[in-house]
DRENTOR-420443 format. One record per residue: residue number from 1; residue in one letter; x, y, z of N, C-alpha, C in turn. Coordinates in nm, 2 decimals. Each point is the difference from the previous one (the first is absolute). Example, Ala and Ser with C-alpha at 12.3 -4.5 7.8 and 13.67 -1.06 7.14 Angstrom:
% DRENTOR-420443
(1 'a' (1.32 -0.57 0.78) (-0.09 0.12 0.00) (0.09 0.12 0.00))
(2 's' (-0.04 0.11 -0.07) (0.09 0.11 0.00) (-0.08 0.11 0.08))
***
This chain:
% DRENTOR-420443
(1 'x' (-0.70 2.07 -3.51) (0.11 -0.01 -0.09) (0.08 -0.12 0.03))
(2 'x' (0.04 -0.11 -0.11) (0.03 -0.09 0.03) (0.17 0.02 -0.05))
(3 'x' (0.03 -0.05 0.08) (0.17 0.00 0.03) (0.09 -0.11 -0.09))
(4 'x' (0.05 0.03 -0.03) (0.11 -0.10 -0.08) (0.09 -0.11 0.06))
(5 'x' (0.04 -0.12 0.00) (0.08 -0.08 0.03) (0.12 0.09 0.07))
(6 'x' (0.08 0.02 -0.10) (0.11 0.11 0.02) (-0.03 0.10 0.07))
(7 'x' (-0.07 0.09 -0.02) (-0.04 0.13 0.09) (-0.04 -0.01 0.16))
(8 'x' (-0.08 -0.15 0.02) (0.03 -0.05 0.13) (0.08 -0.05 0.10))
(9 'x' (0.12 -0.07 -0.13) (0.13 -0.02 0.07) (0.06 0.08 0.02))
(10 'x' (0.02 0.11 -0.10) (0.07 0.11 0.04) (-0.05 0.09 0.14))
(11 'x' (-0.12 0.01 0.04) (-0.10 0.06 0.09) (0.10 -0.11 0.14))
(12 'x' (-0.06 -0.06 -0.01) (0.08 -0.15 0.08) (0.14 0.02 0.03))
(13 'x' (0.08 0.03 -0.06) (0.16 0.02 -0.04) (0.04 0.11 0.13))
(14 'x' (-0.09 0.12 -0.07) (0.03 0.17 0.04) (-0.06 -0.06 0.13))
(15 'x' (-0.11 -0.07 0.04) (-0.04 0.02 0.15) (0.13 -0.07 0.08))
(16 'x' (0.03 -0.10 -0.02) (0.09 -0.12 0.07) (0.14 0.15 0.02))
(17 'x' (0.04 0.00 -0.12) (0.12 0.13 0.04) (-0.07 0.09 0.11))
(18 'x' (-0.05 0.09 0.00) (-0.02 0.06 0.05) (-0.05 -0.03 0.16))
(19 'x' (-0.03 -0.08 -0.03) (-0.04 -0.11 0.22) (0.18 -0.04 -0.02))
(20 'x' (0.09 0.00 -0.08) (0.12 -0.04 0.08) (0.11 0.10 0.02))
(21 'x' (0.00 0.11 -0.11) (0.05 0.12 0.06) (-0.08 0.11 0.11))
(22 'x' (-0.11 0.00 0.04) (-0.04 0.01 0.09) (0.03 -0.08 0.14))
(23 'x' (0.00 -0.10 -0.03) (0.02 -0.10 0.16) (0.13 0.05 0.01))
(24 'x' (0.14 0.02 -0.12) (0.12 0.01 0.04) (0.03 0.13 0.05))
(25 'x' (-0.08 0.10 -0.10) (0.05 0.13 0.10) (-0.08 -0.01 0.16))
(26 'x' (-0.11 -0.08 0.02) (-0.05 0.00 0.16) (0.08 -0.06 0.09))
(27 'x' (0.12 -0.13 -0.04) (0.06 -0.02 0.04) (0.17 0.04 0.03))
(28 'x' (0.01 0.11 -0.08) (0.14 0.01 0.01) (-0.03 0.16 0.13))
(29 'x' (-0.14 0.04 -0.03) (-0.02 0.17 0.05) (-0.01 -0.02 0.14))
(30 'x' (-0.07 -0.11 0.01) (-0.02 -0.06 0.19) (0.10 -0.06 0.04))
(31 'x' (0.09 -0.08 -0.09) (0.10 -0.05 0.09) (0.14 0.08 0.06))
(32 'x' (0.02 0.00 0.14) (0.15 0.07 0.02) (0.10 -0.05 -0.01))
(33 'x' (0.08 -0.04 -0.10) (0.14 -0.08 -0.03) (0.06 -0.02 0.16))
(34 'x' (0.01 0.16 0.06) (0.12 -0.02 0.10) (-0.08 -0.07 0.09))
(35 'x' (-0.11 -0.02 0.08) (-0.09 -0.09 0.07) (0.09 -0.12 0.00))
(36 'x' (-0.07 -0.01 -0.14) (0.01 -0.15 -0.08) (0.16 -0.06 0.07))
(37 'x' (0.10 0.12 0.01) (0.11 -0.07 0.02) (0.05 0.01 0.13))
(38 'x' (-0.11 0.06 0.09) (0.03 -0.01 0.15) (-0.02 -0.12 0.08))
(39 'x' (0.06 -0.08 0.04) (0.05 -0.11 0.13) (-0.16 0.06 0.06))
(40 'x' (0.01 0.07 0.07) (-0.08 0.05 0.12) (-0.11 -0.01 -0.01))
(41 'x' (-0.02 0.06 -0.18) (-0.17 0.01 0.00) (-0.05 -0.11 -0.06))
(42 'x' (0.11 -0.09 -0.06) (-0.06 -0.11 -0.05) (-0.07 -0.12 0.12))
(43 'x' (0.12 0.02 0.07) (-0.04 -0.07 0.17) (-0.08 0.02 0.07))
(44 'x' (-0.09 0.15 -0.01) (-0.09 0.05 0.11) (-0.14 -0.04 -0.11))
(45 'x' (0.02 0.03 -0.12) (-0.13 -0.03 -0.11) (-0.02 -0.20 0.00))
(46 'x' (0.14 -0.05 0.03) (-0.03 -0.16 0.01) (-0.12 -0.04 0.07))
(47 'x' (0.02 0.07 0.14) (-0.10 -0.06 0.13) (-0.10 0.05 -0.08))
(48 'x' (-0.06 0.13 -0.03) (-0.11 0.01 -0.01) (-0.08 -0.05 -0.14))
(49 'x' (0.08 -0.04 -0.08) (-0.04 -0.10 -0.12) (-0.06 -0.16 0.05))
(50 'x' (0.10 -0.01 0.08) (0.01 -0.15 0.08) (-0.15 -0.02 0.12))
(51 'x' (-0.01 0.11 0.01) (-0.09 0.03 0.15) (-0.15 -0.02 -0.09))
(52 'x' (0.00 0.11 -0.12) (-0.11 -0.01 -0.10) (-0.02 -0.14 -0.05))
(53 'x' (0.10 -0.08 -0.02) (-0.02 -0.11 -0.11) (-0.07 -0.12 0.09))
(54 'x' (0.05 0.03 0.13) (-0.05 -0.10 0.12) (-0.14 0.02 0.02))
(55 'x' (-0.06 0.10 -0.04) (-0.16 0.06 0.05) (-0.05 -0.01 -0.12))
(56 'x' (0.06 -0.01 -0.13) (-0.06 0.07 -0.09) (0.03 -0.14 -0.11))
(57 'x' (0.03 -0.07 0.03) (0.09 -0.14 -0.13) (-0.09 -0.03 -0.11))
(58 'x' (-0.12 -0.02 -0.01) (-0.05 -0.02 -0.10) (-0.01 0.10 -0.12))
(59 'x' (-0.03 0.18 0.06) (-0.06 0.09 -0.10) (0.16 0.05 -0.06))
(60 'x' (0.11 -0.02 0.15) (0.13 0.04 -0.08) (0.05 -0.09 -0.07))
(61 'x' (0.02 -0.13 -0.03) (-0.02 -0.11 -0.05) (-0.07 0.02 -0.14))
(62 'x' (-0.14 0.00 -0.02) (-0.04 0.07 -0.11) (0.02 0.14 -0.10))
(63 'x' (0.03 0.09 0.10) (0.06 0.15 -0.06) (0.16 -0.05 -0.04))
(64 'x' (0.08 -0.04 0.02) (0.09 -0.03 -0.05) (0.02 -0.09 -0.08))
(65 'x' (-0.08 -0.09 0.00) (-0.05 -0.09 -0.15) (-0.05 0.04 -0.13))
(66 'x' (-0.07 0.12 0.04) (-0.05 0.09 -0.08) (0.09 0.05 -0.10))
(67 'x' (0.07 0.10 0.09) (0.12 0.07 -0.05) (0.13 -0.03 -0.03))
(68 'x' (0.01 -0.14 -0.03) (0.09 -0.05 -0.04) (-0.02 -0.04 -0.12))
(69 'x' (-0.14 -0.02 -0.04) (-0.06 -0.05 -0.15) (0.05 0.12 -0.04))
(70 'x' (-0.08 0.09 0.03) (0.00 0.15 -0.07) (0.12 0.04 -0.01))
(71 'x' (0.10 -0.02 0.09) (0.14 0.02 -0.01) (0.08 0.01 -0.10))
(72 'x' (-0.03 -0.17 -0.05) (0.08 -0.08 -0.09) (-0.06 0.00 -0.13))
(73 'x' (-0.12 0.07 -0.01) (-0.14 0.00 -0.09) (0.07 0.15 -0.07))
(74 'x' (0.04 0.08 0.07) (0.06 0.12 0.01) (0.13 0.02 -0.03))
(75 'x' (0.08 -0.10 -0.07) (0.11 0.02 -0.01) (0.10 -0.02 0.12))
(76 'x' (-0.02 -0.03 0.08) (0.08 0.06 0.12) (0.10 -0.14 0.05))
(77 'x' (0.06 0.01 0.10) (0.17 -0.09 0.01) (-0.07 -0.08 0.06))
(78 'x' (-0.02 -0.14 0.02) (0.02 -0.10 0.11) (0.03 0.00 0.11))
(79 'x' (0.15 0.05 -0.02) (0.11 0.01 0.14) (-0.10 0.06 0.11))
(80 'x' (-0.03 0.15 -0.06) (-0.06 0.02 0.20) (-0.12 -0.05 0.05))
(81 'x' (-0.09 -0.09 -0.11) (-0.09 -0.02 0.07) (0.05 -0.15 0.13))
(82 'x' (0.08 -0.05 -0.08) (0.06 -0.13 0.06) (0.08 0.06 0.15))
(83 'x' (0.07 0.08 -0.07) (0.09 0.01 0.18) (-0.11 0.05 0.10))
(84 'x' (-0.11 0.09 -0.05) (-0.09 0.08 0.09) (-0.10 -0.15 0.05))
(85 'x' (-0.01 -0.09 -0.07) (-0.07 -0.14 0.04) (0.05 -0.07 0.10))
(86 'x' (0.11 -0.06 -0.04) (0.10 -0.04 0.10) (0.00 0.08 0.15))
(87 'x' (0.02 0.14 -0.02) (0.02 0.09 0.13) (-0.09 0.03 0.09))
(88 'x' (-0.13 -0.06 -0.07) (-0.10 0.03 0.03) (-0.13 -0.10 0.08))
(89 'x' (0.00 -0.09 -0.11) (-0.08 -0.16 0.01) (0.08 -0.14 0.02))
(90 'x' (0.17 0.06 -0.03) (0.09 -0.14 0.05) (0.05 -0.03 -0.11))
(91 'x' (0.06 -0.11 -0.02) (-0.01 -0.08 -0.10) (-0.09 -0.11 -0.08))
(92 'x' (-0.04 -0.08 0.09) (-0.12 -0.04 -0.06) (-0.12 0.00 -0.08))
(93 'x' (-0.03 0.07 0.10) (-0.16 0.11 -0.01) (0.03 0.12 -0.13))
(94 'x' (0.16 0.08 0.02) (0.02 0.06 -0.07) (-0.01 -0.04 -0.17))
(95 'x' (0.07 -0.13 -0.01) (0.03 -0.05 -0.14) (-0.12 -0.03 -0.05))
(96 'x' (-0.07 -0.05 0.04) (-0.16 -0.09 -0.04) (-0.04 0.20 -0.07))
(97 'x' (-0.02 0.09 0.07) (-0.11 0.06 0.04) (0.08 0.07 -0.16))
(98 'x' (0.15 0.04 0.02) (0.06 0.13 -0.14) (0.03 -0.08 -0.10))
(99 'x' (0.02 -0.19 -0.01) (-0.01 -0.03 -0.12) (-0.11 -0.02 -0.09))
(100 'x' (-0.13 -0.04 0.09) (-0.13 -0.02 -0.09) (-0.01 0.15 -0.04))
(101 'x' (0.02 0.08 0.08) (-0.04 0.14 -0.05) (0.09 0.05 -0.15))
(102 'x' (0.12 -0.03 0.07) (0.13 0.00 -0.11) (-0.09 -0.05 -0.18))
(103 'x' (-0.01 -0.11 0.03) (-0.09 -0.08 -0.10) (-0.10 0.05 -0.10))
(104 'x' (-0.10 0.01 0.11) (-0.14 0.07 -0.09) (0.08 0.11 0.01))
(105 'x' (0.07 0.12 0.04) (0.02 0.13 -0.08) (0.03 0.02 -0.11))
(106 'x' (0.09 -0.09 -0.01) (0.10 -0.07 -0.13) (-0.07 -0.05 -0.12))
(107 'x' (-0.09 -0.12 0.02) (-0.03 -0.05 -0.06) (-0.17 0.16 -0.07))
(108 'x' (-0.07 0.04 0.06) (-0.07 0.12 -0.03) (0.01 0.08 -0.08))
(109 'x' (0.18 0.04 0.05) (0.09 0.13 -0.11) (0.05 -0.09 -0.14))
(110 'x' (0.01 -0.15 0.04) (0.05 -0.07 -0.20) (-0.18 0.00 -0.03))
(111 'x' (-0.11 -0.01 0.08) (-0.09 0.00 -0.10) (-0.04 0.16 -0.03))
(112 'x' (0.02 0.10 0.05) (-0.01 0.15 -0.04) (0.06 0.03 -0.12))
(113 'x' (0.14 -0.04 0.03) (0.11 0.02 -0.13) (-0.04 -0.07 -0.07))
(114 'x' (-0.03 -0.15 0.00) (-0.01 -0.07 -0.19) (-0.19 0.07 -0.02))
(115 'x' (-0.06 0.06 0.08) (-0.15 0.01 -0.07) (-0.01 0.15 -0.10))
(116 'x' (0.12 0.13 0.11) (-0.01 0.12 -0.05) (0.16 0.01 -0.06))
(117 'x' (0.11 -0.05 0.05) (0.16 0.06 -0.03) (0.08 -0.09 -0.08))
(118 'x' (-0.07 -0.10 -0.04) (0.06 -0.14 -0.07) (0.09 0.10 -0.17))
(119 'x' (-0.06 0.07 -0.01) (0.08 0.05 -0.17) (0.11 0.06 0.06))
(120 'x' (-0.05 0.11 0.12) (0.12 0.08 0.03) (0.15 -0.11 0.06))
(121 'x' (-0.06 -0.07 0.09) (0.12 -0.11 0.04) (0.09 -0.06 -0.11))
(122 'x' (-0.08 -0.07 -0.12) (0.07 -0.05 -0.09) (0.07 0.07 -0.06))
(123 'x' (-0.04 0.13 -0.02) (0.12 0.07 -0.10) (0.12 0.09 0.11))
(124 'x' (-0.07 -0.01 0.11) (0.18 0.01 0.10) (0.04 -0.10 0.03))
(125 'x' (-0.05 -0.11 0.03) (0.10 -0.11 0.08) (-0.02 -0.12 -0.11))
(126 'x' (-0.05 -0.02 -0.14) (0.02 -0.11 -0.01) (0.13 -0.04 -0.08))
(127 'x' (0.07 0.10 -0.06) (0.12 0.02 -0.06) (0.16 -0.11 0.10))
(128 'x' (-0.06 0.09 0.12) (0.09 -0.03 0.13) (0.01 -0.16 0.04))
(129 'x' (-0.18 -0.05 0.00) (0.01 -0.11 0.09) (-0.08 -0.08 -0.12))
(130 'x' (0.01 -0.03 -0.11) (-0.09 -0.05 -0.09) (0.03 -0.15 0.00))
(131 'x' (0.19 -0.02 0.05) (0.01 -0.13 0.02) (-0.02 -0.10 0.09))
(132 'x' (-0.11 0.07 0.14) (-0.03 -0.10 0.08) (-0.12 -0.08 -0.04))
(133 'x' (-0.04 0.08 -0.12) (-0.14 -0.05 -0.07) (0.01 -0.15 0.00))
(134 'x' (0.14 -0.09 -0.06) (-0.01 -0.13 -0.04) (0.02 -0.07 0.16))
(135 'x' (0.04 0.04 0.09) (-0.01 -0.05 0.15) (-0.16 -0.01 0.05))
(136 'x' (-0.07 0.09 -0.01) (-0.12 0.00 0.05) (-0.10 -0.11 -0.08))
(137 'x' (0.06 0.00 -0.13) (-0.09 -0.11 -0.08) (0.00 -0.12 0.07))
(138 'x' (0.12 -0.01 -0.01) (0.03 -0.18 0.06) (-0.08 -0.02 0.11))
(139 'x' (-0.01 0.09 0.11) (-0.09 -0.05 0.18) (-0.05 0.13 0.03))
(140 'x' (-0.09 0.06 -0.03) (-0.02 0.16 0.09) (0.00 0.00 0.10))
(141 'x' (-0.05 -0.09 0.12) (-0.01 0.00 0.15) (0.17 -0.03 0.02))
(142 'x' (0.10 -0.07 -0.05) (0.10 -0.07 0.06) (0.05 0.11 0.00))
(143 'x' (0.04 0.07 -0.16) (0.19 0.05 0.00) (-0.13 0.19 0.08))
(144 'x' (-0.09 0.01 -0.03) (-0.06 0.11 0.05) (0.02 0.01 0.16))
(145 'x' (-0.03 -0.11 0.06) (0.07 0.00 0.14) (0.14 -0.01 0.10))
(146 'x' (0.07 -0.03 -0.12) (0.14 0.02 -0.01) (0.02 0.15 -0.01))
(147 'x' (-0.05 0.03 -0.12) (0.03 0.14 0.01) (-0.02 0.12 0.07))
(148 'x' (-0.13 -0.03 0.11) (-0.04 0.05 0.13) (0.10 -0.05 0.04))
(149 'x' (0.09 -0.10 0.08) (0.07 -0.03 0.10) (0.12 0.06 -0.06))
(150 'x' (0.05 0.01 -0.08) (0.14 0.12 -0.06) (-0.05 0.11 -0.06))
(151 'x' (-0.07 0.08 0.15) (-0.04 0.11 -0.07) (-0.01 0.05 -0.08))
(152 'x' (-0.07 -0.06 -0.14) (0.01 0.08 -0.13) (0.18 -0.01 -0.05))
(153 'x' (0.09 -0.07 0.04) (0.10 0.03 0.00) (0.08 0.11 0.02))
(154 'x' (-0.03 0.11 0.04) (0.00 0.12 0.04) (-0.10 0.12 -0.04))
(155 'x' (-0.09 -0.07 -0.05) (-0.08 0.12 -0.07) (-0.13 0.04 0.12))
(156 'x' (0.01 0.14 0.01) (-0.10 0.10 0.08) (-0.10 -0.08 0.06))
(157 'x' (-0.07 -0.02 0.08) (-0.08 -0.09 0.01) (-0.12 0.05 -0.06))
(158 'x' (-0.08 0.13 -0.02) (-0.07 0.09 -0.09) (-0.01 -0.06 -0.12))
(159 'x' (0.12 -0.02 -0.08) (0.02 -0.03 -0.11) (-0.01 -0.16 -0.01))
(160 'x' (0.01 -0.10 0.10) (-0.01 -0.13 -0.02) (-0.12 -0.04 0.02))
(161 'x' (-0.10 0.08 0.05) (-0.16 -0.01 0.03) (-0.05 0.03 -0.15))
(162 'x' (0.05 0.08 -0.08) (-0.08 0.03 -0.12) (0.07 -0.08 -0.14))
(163 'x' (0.12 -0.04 0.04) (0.09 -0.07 -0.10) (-0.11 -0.15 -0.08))
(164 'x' (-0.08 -0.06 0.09) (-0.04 -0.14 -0.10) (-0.08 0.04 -0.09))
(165 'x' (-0.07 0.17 0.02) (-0.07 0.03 -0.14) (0.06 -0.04 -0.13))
(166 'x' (0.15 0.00 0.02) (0.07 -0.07 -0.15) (-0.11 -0.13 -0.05))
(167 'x' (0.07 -0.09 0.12) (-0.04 -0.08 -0.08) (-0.13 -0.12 0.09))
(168 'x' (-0.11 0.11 0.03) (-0.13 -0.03 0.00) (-0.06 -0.17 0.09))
(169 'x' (0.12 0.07 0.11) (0.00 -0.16 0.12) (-0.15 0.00 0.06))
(170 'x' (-0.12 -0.09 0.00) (-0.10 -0.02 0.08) (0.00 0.06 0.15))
(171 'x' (-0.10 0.06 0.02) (-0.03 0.03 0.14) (0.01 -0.07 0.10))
(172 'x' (-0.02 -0.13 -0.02) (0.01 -0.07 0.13) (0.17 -0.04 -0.07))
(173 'x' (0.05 -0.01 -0.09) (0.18 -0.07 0.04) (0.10 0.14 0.08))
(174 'x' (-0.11 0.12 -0.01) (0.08 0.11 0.04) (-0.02 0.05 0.11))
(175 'x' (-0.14 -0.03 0.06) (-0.02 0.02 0.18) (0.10 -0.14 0.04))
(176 'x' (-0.01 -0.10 -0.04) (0.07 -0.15 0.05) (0.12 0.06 -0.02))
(177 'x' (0.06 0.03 -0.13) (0.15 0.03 0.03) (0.02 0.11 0.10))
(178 'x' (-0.03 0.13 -0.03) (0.05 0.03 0.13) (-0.01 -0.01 0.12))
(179 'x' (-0.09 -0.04 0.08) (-0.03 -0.07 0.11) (0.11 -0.09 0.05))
(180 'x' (0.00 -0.11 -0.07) (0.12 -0.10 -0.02) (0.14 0.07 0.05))
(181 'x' (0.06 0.04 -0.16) (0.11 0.03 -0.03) (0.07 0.17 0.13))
(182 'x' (-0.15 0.07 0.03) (0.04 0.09 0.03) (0.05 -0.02 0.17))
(183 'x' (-0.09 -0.11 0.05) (-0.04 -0.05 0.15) (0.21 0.03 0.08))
(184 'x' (0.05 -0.09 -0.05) (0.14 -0.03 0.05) (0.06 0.16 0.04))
(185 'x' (0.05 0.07 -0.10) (0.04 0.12 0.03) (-0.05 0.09 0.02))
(186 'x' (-0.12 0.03 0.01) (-0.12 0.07 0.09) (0.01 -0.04 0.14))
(187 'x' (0.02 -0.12 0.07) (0.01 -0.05 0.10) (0.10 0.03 0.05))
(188 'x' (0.12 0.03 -0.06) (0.14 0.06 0.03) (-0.03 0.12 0.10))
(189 'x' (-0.10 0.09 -0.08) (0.01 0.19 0.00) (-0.10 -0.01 0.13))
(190 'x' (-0.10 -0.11 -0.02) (-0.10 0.02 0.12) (0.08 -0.04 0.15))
(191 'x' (0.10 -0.12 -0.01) (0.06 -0.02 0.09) (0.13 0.09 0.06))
(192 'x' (0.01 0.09 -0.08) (0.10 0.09 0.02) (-0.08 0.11 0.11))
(193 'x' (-0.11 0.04 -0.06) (-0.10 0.07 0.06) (-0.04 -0.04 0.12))
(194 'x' (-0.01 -0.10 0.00) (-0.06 -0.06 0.16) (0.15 0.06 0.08))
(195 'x' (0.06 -0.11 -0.04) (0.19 0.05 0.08) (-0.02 0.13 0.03))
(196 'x' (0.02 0.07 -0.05) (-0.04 0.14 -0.01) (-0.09 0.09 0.11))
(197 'x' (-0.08 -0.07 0.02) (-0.09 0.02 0.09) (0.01 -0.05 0.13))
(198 'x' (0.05 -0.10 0.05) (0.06 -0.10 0.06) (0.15 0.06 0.10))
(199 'x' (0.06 0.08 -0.09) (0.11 0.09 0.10) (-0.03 0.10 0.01))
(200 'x' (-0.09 0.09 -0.07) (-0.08 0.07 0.05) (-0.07 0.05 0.12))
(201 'x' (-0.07 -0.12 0.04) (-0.10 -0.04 0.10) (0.10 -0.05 0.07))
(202 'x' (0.14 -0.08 0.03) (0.09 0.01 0.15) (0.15 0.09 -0.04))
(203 'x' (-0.04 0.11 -0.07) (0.13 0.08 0.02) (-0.04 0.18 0.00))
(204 'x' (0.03 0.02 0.11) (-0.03 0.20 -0.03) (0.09 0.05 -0.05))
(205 'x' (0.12 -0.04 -0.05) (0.10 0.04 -0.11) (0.04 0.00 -0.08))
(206 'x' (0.02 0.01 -0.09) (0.07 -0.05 -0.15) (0.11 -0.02 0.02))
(207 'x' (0.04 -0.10 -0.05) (0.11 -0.09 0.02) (0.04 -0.04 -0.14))
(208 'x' (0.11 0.00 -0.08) (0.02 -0.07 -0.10) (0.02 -0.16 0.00))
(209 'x' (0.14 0.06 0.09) (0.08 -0.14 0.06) (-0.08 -0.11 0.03))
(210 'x' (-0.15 0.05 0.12) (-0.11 -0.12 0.04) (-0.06 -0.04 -0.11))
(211 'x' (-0.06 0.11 -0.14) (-0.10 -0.02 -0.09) (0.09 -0.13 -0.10))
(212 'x' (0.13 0.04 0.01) (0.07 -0.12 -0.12) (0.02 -0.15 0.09))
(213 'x' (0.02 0.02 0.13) (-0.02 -0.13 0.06) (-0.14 -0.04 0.04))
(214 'x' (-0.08 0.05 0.00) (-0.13 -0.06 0.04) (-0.06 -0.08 -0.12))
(215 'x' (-0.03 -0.15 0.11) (-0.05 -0.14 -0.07) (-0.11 0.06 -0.13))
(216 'x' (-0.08 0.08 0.04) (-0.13 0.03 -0.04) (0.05 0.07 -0.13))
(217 'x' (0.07 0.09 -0.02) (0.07 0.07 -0.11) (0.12 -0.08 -0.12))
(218 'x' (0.10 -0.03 0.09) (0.10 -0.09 -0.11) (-0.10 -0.10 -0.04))
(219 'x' (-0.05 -0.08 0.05) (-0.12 -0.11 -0.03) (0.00 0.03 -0.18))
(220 'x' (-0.11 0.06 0.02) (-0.05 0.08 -0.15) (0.12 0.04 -0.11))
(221 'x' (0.05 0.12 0.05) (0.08 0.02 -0.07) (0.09 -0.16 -0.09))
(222 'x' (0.05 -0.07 0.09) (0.06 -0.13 -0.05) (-0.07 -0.08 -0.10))
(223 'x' (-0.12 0.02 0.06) (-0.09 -0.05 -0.10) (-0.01 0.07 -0.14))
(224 'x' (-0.02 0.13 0.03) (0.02 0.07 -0.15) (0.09 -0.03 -0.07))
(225 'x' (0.14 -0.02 0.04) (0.14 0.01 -0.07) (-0.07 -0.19 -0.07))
(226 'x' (-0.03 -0.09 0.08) (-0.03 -0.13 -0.09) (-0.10 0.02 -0.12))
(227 'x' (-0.11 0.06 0.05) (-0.07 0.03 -0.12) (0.03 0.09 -0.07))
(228 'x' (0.10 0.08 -0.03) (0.03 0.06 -0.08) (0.13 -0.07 -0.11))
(229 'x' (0.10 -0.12 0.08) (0.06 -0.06 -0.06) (-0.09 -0.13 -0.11))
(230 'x' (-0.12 -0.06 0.05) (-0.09 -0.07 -0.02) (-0.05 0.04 -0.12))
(231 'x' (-0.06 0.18 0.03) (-0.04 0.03 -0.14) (0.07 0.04 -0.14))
(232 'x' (0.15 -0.02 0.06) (0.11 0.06 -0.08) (0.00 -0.13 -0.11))
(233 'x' (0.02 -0.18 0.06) (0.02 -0.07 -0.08) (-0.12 -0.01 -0.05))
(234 'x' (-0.15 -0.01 0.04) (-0.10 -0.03 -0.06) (0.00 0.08 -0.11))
(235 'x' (0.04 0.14 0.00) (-0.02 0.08 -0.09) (0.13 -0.05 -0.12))
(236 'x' (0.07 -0.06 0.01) (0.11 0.00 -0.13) (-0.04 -0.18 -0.06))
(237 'x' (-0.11 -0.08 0.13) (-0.01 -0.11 -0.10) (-0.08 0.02 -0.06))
(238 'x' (-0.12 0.03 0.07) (-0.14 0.02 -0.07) (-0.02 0.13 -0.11))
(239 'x' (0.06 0.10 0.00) (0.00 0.13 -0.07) (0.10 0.03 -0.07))
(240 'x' (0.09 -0.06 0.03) (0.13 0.05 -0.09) (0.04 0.12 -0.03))
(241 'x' (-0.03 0.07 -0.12) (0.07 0.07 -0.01) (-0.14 0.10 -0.05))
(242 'x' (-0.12 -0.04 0.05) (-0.10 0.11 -0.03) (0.02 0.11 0.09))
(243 'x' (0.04 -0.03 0.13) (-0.04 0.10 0.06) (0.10 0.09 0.05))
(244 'x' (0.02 0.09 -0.04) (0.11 0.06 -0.01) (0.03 0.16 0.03))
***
């Protein structure tokens, strides 16, 4: 029986949902919030993350490359894979490894959405954002990489992965833009993450007082507040009053 254009995308559609409300309920059912916000256990789970990654660098290296496609492929936030990078692989090593990943997830989920969700997109979001259409004409790689670096101007990052189906930016100006545009403040969240990890590994207590003075922490943070002022004017020369 031969299948229909449609009837396969829709087949396609129903599978993709269903691998991501599945992954989400597996991830919310295994994870323990209070853990998650224990000092103690995050400290005693460091070494042995750290101990593994020392014996094990390549395959954890790859499993976490993995799942960060899928992550971001999945709908899912940036933020923790970056601080969990940072806390994990450094900064360096961190940035390289969750923004290429960042990228192709990204760039995978706008080709998902414009092959099977492109109708559904336009009739929710093109009302909304129909006037970045004449910015993208002019340069797709430039003001598109801009617009990674001012986070979508505030918009979900979910929603800024599937947003150029509007207006039909090439695959390579949209792995290039975000790559680019996304690199700077991604590097913020990975370096925070390292910090992070870093007082961690010389402190057995939580400390506020040390966490807001330490080099490794204000660092980042400082840097956030510039690139957030950065993205504030880029966003009122270059965007004006689209993004709103």
């Amino acid at each position: 029986m031969n299948l229909s254009s449609s009837n396969l995308k829709l087949i396609i559609a129903a599978f993709y949902l269903t691998i991501l409300f599945v992954g989400l309920y597996f991830l919310f059912s295994t994870i323990n919030i209070k853990d998650l916000t224990s000092y103690e256990f995050i400290r005693s789970n460091q070494d042995i993350i750290l101990q593994y990654k020392k014996e094990n660098f390549v395959f954890l290296t790859t499993v976490f490359f993995i799942f960060s496609v899928i992550w971001i492929l999945l709908l899912g936030f940036a933020g923790p894979i970056l601080i969990f990078a940072g806390f994990v692989f450094g900064k360096w090593w961190g940035i390289l490894i969750s923004l290429f990943a960042a990228s192709i997830g990204a760039t995978l989920l706008y080709l998902l959405a414009k092959l099977f969700f492109s109708e559904f997109i336009k009739e929710k979001l093109n009302k909304k954002f129909s006037k970045l259409n004449e910015f993208f004409k002019k340069n797709e790689l430039i003001y598109f990489t801009i617009f990674r670096f001012i986070g979508g101007g505030g918009i979900p990052y979910g929603i800024q992965n599937v947003l150029p189906v509007l207006f039909n930016i090439s695959t390579k100006n949209y792995f290039l833009g975000t790559l680019l545009g996304s690199g700077p403040p991604m590097f913020i969240s990975v370096a925070l993450g390292a910090g992070i990890g870093s007082y961690i590994d010389q402190n057995t207590e939580l400390s506020i007082l040390a966490i807001i003075t330490s080099r490794d922490i204000y660092l980042p943070i400082i840097g956030f507040l510039i690139i957030l002022i950065l993205a504030f004017i880029l966003k009122k020369i270059f965007f004006k009053k689209s993004l709103k």
